[in-house]
FISE-48667 format. One record per residue (C-alpha): residue in one letter; x negated, y, z negated. Coordinates in nm, 3 decimals. Layout:
residues N
A / X / Y / Z
...
END
This chain:
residues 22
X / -0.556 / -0.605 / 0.034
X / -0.743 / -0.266 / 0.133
X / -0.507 / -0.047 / -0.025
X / -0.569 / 0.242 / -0.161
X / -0.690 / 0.296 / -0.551
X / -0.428 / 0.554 / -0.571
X / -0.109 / 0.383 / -0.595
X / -0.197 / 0.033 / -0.394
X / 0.112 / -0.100 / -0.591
X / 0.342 / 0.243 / -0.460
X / 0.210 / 0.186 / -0.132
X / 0.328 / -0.187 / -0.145
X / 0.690 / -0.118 / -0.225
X / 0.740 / 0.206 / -0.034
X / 0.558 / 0.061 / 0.310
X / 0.463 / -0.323 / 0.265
X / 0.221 / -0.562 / 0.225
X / 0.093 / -0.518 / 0.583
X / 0.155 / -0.116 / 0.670
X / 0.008 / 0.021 / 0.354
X / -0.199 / 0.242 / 0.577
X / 0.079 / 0.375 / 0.732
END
């Protein structure tokens, strides 16, 4: 997963798995 280091797991629940860089 390329999230990002500042809230990869906030990005997962507020956009998904798959639109994290959205």
């Amino acid at each position: 997963m390329a999230a990002p280091a500042k809230g990869e797991n906030l990005s997962l629940v507020v956009h998904g798995p798959g639109d994290i860089r959205l």
